[in-house]
TORMAR-800955 format. One record per residue (C-alpha): residue in one letter; x, y, z. Coordinates in Angstrom, 1 decimal, decimal comma. Each point is the difference from the previous one (the first is absolute). Layout:
<rs>
residu|X|Y|Z
a|X|Y|Z
...
</rs>
This chain:
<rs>
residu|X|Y|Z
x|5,1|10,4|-19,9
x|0,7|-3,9|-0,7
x|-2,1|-2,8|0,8
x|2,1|-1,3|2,5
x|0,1|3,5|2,0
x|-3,6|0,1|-0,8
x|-0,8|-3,0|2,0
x|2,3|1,0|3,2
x|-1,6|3,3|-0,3
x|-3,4|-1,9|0,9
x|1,1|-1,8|2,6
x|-3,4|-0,8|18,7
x|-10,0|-1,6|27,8
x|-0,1|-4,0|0,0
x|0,5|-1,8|2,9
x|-0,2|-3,4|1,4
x|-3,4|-0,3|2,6
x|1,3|0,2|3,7
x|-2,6|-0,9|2,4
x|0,6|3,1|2,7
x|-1,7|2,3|1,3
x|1,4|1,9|-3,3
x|-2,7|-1,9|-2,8
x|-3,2|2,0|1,0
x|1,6|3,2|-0,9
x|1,6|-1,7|-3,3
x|-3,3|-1,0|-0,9
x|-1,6|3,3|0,3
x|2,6|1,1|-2,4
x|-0,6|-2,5|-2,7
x|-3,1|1,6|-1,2
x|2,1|3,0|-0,8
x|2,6|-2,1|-1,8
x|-2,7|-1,5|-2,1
x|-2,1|3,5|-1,0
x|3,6|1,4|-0,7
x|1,1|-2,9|-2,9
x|-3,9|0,6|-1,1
x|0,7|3,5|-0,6
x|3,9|-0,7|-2,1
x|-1,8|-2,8|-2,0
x|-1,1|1,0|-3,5
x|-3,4|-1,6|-0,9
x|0,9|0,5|-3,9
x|1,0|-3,1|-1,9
x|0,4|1,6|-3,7
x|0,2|3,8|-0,4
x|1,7|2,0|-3,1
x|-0,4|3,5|-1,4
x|0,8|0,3|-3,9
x|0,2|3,4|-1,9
x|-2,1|0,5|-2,7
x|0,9|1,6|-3,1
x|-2,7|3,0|0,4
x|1,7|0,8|3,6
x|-2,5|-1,8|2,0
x|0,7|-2,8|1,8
x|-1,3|-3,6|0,9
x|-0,2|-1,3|3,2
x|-0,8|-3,5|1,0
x|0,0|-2,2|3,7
x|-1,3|-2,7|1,4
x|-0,8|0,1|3,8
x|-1,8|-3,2|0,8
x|-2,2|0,7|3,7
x|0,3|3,7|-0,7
x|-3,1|2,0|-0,3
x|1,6|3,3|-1,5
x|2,7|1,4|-1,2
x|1,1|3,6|-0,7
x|2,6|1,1|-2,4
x|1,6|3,0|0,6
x|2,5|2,0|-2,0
x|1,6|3,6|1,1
x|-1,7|-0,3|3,1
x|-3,5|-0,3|-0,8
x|-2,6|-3,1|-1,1
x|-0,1|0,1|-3,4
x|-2,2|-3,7|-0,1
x|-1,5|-2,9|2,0
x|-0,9|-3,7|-0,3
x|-0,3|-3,0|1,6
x|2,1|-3,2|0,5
x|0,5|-0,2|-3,7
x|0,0|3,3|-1,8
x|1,2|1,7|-3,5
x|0,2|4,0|-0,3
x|1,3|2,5|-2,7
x|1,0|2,9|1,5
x|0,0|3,3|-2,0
x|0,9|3,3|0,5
x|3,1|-0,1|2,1
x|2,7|2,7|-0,5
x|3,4|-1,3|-1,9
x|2,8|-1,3|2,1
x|3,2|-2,2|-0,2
x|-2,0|-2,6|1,2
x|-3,6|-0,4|1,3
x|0,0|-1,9|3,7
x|-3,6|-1,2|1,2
x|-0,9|-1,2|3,3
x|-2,4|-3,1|0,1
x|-1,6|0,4|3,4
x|-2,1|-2,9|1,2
x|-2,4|0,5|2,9
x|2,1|-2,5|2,4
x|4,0|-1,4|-0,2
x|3,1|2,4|-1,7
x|-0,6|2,0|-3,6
x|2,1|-0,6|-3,0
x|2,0|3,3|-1,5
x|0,3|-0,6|-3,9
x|1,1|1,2|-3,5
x|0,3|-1,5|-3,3
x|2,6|-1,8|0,0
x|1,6|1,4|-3,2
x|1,5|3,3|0,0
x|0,0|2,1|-2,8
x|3,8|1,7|-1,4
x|0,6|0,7|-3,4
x|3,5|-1,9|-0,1
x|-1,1|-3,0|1,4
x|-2,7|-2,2|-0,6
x|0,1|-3,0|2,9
x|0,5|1,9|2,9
x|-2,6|-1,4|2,8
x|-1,1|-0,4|3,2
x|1,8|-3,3|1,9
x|-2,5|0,6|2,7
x|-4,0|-0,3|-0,2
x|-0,3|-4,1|0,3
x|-1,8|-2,1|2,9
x|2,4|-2,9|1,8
x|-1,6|-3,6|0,1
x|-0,6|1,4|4,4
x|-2,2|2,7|-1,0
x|3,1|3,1|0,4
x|0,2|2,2|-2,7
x|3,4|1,2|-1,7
x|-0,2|3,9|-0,1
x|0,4|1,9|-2,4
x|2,3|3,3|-0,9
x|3,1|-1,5|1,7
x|1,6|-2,7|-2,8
x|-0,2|0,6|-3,7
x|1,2|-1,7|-2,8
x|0,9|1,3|-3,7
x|1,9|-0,3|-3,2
x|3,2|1,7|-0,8
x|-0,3|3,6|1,0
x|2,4|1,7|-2,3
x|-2,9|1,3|-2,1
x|-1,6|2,1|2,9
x|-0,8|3,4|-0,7
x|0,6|3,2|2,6
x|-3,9|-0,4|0,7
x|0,7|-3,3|0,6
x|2,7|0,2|2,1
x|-2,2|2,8|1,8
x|-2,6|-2,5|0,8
x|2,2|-2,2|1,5
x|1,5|2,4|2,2
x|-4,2|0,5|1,5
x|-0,5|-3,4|0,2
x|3,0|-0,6|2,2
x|2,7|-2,1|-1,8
x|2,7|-0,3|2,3
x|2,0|-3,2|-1,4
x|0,8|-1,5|-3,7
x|1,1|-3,3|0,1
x|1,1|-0,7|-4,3
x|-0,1|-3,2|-0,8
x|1,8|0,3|-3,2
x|3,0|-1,3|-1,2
x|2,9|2,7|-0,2
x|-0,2|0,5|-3,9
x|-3,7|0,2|0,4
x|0,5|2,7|2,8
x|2,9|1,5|-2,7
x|-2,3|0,2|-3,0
x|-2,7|1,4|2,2
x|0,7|1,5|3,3
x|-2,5|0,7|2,5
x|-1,8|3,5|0,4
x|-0,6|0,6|3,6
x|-1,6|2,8|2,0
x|3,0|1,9|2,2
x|0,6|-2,0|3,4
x|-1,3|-3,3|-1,1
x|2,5|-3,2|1,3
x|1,2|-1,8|-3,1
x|0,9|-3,8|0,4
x|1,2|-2,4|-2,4
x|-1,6|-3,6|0,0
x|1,2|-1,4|-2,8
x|-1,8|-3,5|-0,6
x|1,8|-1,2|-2,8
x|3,8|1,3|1,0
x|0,8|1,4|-3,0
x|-0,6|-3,3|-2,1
x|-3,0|0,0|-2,2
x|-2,3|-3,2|-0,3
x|-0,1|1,0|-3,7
x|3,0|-2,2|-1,4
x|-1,3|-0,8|-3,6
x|-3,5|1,4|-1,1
x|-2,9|-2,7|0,0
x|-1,0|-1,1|-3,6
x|-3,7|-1,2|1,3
x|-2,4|1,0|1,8
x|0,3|-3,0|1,9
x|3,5|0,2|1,2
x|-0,6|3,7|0,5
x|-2,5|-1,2|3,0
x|2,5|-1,9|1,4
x|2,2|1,6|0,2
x|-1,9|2,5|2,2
x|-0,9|-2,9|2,0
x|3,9|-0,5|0,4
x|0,3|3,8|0,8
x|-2,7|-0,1|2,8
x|1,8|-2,9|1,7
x|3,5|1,8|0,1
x|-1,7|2,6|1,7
x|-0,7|-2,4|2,8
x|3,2|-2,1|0,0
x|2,7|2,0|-1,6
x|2,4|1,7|2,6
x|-0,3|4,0|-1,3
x|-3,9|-0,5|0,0
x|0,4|-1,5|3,6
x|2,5|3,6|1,0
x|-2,5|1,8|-1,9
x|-3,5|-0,8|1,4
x|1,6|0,0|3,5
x|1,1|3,2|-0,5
x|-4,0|1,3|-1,4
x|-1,6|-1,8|2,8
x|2,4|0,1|3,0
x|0,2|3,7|-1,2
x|-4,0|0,8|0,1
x|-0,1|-2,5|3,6
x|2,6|2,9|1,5
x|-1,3|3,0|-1,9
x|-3,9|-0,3|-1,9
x|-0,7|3,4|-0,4
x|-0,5|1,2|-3,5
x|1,9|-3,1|-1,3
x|0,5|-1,0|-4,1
x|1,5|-2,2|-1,7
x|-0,2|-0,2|-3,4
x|2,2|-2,0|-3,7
x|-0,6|0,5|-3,3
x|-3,7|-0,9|-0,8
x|-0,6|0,1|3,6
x|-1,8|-3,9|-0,9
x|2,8|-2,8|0,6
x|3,3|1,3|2,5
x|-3,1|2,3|1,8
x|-2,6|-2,7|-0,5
x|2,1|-2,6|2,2
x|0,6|2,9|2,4
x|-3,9|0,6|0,7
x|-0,4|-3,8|-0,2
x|2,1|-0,7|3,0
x|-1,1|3,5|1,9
x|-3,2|-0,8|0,0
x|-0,3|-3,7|0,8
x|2,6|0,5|2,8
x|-3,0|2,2|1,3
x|-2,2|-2,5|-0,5
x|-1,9|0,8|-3,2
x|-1,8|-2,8|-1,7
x|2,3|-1,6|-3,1
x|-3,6|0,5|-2,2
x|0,5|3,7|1,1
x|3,5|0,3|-0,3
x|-0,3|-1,7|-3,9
x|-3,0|2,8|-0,4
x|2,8|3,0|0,6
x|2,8|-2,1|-2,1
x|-2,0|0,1|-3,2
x|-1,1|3,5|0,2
x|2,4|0,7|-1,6
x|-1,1|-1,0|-3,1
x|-2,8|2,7|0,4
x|2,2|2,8|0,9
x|2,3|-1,1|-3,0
x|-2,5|-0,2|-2,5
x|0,5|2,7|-2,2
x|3,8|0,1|0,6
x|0,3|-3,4|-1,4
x|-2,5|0,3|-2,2
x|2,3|2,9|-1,7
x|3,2|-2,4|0,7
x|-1,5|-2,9|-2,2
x|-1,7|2,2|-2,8
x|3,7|1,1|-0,9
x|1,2|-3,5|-0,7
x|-0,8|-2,7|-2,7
x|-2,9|-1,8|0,7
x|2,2|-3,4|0,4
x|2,4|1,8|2,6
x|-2,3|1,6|2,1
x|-1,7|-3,4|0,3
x|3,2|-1,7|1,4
x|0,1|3,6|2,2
x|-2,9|0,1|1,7
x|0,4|-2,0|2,6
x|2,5|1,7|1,1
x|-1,9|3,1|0,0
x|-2,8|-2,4|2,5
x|0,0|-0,3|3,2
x|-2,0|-3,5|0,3
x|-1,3|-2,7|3,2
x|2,7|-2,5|-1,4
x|2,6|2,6|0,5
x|-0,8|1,0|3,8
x|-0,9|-3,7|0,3
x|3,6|-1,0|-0,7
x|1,4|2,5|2,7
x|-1,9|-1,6|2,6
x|0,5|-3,7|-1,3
x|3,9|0,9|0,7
x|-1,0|1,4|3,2
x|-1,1|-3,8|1,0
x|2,8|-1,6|-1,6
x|2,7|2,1|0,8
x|-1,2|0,6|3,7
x|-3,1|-1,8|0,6
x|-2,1|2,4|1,2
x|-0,5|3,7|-0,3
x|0,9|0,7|3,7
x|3,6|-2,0|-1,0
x|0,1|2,2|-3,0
x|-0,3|3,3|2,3
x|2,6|-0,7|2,6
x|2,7|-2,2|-2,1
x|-0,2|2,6|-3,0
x|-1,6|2,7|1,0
x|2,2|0,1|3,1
x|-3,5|1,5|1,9
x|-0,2|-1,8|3,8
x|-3,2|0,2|2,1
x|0,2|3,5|1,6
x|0,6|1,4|-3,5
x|-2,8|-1,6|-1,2
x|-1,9|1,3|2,9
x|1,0|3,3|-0,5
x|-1,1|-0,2|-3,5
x|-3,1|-0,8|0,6
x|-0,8|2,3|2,5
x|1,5|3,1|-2,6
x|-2,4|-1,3|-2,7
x|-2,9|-1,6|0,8
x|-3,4|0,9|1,8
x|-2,6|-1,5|1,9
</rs>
């Protein structure tokens, strides 16, 4: 393999008052109104559940005003806390994925998983779900995914994504990307191109520091904003997933910079904090670890230097993405319907597909 295919290979009842003899009923219904939204809203304000490499698993939440919560998996309580709690739960038979419950004593539960699921040909395929909006609404989880290149997947992989429901592959690769390393896919699933770069790699000469290596990333992130294939393709991803959520992934090389952008703008169009949205982006880095680890180990110490930030995902990166979002549209809500081509019922519709609370 040569550096330079080295370095490609690495890289979402109101109503106005009337003053009739129609208000006292109306007010007599409020009530209801009210204890129904109480019932939807979800008291938590951080929850996650993490494997653990024994087969247990940790679960955290915070509940402020809630007295007790239960955490259930396969139908029965398997712990209990309060409005902050931490459990490890043992014991519990092997599956594709373990789903608990958090059950608090008042509002709506929250169904979760780790967010990282395990194949043997893959290492960054994850959850886009599991994250709380700045409202308090919760983006669910086991509908959108995100990976790196799938061409590696093994029959038990592709086995595992046939349980868990993959219905649509959106590739964000370019075409000799997709060439060198087609796609393996589980019978039935819908395969769409998204091609963010059109064919035309940002990778014109190789950096000779480390320096212009970060920028040109930085470069990279803002094409993905501005340039006219990104724009075709992350209207394609997300006005896709706003018509069709439902076992949803879309996925590049590394699954870190094309993908990256992709969960960036999924998420904040449903209103997830940018500090949150930043916290998924450089994930990455953690699911990558030992891939590029290995990547950089093979090379002289000087080159891998001047490499590594290209293996990164890093807040300067993500930062620039957004920075073009201001000055290319000036705000993100510009960004969505000018290049996104996604109008208000879509958006609507979006967020009633993926979010709950």
């Amino acid at each position: 393999m040569t550096n330079s295919t080295r370095v490609r290979a690495a890289y979402a009842l109101t109503a106005a008052a009337l003053f009739t003899g129609l208000a006292a009923p109306a007010a007599t219904a409020a009530p209801h109104a009210h204890q129904a939204r109480q019932a939807r809203e979800i008291p938590f304000t951080a929850a996650e559940v993490t494997a653990q490499d024994d087969g247990s698993y940790k679960v955290t939440w915070k509940a402020p005003g809630v007295r007790k919560v239960a955490v259930k998996a396969n139908g029965r309580t398997v712990a209990a806390g309060g409005a902050t709690g931490s459990v490890v739960v043992k014991g519990l038979r092997a599956a594709d994925r373990q789903w608990f419950d958090l059950v608090p004593e008042r509002g709506g539960k929250l169904h979760l998983a780790d967010r990282l699921i395990q194949l043997d040909g893959a290492v960054n395929f994850r959850d886009a779900g599991g994250y709380r909006t700045a409202d308090g609404q919760w983006v669910k989880m086991g509908v959108v995914y995100r990976s790196d290149a799938w061409d590696k997947l093994t029959d038990a992989d592709l086995a595992k994504l046939r349980r868990l429901g993959i219905d649509t592959d959106y590739d964000l690769r370019m075409a000799s990307e997709r060439t060198a390393a087609p796609d393996r896919l589980p019978g039935g699933v819908r395969y769409v191109v998204a091609d963010v770069l059109g064919g035309s790699s940002p990778l014109t000469a190789m950096p000779t520091t480390a320096e212009d290596a970060a920028q040109m990333m930085i470069d990279g992130e803002k094409s993905m904003v501005s340039g006219d294939t990104a724009k075709t393709a992350y209207s394609t991803v997300l006005g896709g997933i706003a018509a069709d959520a439902e076992g949803s992934v879309y996925h590049c090389t590394a699954g870190k910079d094309r993908t990256g952008w992709a969960s960036a703008a999924l998420l904040t169009a449903l209103g997830v904090p940018r500090a949150t949205v930043l916290a998924d982006y450089l994930a990455s880095n953690d699911y990558r670890a030992e891939a590029n680890a290995a990547a950089l180990a093979a090379l002289p110490a000087a080159q891998a230097a001047v490499y590594k930030p290209m293996l990164d995902v890093r807040a300067e990166y993500l930062n620039a993405g957004f920075e073009e979002v201001e000055d290319a549209y000036g705000s993100f809500g510009a960004y969505e319907k000018q290049a996104l081509g996604l109008d208000a019922k879509e958006l609507r519709h979006l967020k009633s597909e993926l979010l709950v609370g």
